[in-house]
C-alpha positions, 0 to 999 in steps of 0.5 A: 873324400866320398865313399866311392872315391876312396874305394876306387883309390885302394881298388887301384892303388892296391892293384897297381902297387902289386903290379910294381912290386911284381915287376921288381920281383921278376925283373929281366937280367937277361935278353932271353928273360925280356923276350921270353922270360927265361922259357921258365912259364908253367902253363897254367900260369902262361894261360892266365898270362895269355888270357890277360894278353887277350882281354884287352881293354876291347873286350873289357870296355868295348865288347860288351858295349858293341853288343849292348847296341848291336845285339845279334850283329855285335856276335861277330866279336864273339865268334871271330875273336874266340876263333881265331884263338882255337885256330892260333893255338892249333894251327900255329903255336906249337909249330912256332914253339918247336922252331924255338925262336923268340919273335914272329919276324924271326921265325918268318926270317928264317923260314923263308931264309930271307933278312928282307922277308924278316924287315917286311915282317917287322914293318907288317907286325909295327903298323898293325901292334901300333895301331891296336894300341891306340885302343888301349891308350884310349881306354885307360884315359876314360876309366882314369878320368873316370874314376880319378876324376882327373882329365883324359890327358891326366889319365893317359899321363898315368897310365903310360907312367905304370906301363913304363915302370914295369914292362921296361924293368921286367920286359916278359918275365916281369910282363907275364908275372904282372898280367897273371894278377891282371887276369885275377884282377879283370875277370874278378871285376867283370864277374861279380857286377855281371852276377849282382845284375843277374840277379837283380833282374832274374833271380839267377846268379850265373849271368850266362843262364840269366840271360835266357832267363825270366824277369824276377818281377814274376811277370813271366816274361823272358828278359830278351823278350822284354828288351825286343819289346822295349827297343822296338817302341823306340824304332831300334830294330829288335835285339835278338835279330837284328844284323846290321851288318848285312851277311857278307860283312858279317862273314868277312868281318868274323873271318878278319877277326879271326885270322888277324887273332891268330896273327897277332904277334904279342899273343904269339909270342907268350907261347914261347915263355913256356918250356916245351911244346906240350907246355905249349899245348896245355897253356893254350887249353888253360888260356881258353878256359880263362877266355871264356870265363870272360866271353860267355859273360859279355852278352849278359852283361851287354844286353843287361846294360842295354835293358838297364840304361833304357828302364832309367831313362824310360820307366815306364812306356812314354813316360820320359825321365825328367832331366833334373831328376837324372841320376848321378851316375849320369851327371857323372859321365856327362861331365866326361862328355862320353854321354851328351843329352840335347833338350830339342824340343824344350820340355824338360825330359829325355826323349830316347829313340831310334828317330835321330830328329827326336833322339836327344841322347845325342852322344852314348858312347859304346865305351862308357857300358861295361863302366856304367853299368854297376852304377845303373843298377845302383850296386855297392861303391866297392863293386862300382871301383873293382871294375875301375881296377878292372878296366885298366887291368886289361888296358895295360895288360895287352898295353904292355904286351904290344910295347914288348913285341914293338920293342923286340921287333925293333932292337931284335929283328931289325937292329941285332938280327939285320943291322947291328949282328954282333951287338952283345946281349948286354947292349940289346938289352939296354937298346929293347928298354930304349926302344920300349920307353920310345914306344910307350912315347909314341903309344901316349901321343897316338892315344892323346892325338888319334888319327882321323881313322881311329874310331875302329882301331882295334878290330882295322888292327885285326885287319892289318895282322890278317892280312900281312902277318897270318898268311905269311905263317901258315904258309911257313908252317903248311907249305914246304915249298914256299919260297921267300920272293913269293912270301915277301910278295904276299905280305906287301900285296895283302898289307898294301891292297888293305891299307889302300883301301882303308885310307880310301874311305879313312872319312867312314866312322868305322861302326858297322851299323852307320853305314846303313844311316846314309849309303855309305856301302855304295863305294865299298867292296861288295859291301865290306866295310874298311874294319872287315877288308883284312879278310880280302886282303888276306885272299890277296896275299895268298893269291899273289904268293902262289902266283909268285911261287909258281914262276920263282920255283920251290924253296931250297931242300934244307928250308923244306926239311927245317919245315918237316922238322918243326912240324914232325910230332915229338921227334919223329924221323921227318921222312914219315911226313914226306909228302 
């Protein structure tokens, strides 16, 4: 066995050997443990949960791969992503946490006094949770058959076995104990390469200041300004300033991200781990100070990978890399066939640009970056396995995250709360764990079989959570006299119009910039693109629940005085916030 395979096996046998013995540990006895572990999280401890929650294979593999070939364009997951987290804690948590009730679809249940409001909730919160987790499913195959050399099926196999042990054992208590060494874990794995490429390149060993810093070749030229220099001799449009999404889509993109954040019902439900609502409140500042450990990092390490891929394959200006002399680290991800080279024009080298005629890097996928990277900049063995561990750190941690809010959902709202009320706690336990090994299923099946619009899975996610589940809470919490049949109303139209559209274009690979290779914003929406319609369908669900409200009439006086309740500050008497 070679080095590196030996330190991927401890990096991940260790790490997932800690995950088993801690979902053993705080393993759930009870139906409050599995839902919201006992209410018993610190908040330093819910905000690293959070943070592991968060930091989805997304934003481990994906981000800082989308920014490394979208460079100013690829801001829009920064910006949306990080928002809409300022907005779900300030606007939304502790008003949910006051109300005090385990799951999203319950909260919407009894806000708007309505089982039907409570299964459209469940329904909205199962399409856009089932959808997000078909990128975490892909995720795990591809740094499995990675690093374990093993094939994509192989990997996901694995990965759906770890998912299953310890989040049907421990449901949230084991969850939350499992992803706070996950958070130890991913941000451990993407810091230190990040800081060995910083200072390989710079000098300077904090990646957020060598991004805007000068090259360590004593050239005096600025890194950015190299990576301009080197992407525009290929054709690609410059790094620091190219937004390929046009302004619109990238507003409507940003604000999908955004709100549909805030309505994830997986990151909201961590907010109920916690005892009170000040815990509530102070877990949500830790969890944005861990966020950003990570997210301050990702355009270093996106544009560092990007300045690194094209100096390997293009030392010098035209001088090409002969392909027989490739390194391994690209033999190794072409044999996954995440990277493909085509020799067109039969001399032996590997032509790179922006002219798809000439361009024989036929197939870089985003995916492959954050991975690829420490093995690109030729760092020790043991830094290249810490970001395999890393990486199925964050695919499993959000992984299981989704599976519990699907299960809950489901043996929760819909078999206890609608169909079965006087199921025993003992019985709703045993049906959540059935539930969540069905879903692990049908999550493995989605990741080895995903469907023709997966290619943007996670941010039509996003989408489908804004536009159903987001509106439908600050309504509940912001407007007293909102009624169940306009609620209702609102989250089918928001849901529907955004579906329709895209299955309407479901033949469009959702990456924004292709669009700008073909027309394919001819038949889109003011030019928003299927990912970023979430924001419009969000417009749709307001609308159309203000509309209904206003012919059905105001909600009755005890919902409004139940919303002045949990919106009333430390028990203060509701009639002072009478509007």
């Amino acid at each position: 066995m070679d080095e590196l395979k030996l330190y991927t096996w401890i990096a991940v046998g260790g790490t997932f050997g800690l995950y088993f013995f801690l979902a053993w540990w705080a393993r759930a006895g009870s139906t409050s443990e599995f839902y919201a572990a006992g209410g018993g999280i610190t908040p330093m401890q819910n905000g690293m949960a959070i943070g592991a929650d968060w930091m989805s294979a997304a934003s481990f593999i994906s981000m800082a791969g989308l920014i490394a070939f979208l460079g100013y364009g690829g801001s829009v997951f920064l910006m949306g992503w990080t928002g809409g987290y300022v907005l779900l804690a300030m606007c939304l948590a502790p008003y949910m946490r006051k109300h005090g009730k385990f799951t999203v679809p319950e909260f919407i249940g009894d806000r708007f006094y309505s089982r039907t409001a409570r299964i459209v909730a469940v329904v909205c919160l199962i399409i856009a949770s089932v959808t997000y987790i078909i990128g975490q499913m892909k995720g795990v195959g591809v740094a499995f058959s990675m690093f374990l050399e093993v094939e994509y099926e192989t990997g996901l196999y694995i990965g759906m076995a770890v998912v299953f042990v310890y989040a049907t054992l421990g449901g949230m208590k084991g969850i939350t104990y499992t992803q706070i060494a996950q958070y130890v874990v991913l941000i451990t794995a993407y810091t230190i390469p990040a800081i060995f490429i910083s200072l390989q390149l710079t000098g300077n060993p904090i990646p957020q200041l060598g991004l805007g810093s000068t090259l360590a070749d004593g050239s005096g030229v600025y890194l950015l300004d190299k990576l301009d220099q080197v992407v525009t001799q290929l054709g690609f449009k410059e790094y620091t300033t190219a937004n390929m999404t046009g302004y619109v889509e990238m507003f409507a993109y940003t604000m999908s991200l955004m709100i549909g954040t805030a309505g994830l019902p997986h990151v909201i439900m961590r907010f109920f781990t916690v005892p009170s609502v000040k815990a509530a409140r102070q877990s949500a500042g830790y969890a944005l100070v861990f966020i950003a450990l990570l997210y301050t990092v990702a355009p270093a390490v996106g544009a560092m990978a990007r300045f690194n891929l094209m100096n390997t394959i293009e030392p010098a200006a035209g001088q090409n890399l002969e392909y027989a002399e490739r390194p391994q680290w690209f033999k190794d991800w072409e044999r996954t066939g995440l990277l493909q080279f085509e020799d067109k024009n039969g001399d032996g080298k590997i032509q790179y640009s922006a002219d798809a005629n000439s361009n024989e890097m036929v197939k870089v996928d985003r995916d492959i970056m954050v991975l690829a990277n420490p093995s690109i900049a030729n760092l020790p063995n043991w830094v290249i396995a810490l970001v395999a561990a890393g990486g199925l750190a964050a695919a499993l941690s959000t992984a299981a995250g989704l599976l519990l809010a699907i299960s809950s959902a489901v043996s929760h709202d819909l078999m206890k709360g609608v169909l079965m009320p006087d199921m025993s706690e003992k019985n709703e336990l045993r049906a959540s764990r059935i539930v969540m090994t069905i879903s692990i299923a049908f999550a493995g099946y989605l990741g080895l079989n995903p469907p023709g619009f997966a290619a943007g899975t996670v941010a039509l996610a996003f989408g489908l959570a804004a536009s159903s589940i987001f509106p439908a809470l600050m309504m509940g919490i912001f407007s007293k006299k909102m009624n169940s049949k306009a609620a209702i109303a609102g989250m089918c139209a928001g849901l529907g119009v955004t579906m329709l559209y895209v299955f309407q274009h479901k033949g469009v690979m959702f990456i924004p910039e292709l669009k700008y290779m073909g027309g394919m914003e001819e038949n889109w929406f003011l030019g928003i693109s299927p990912n970023a319609f979430g924001s419009v369908g969000a417009l749709v669900n307001f609308a159309v629940a203000f509309i209904v409200l206003k012919a059905t009439g105001p909600a009755p006086s005890h919902i409004q005085e139940m919303v002045d309740n949990f919106r009333t500050p430390h028990g203060e008497v509701a009639a002072a916030h009478d509007h």
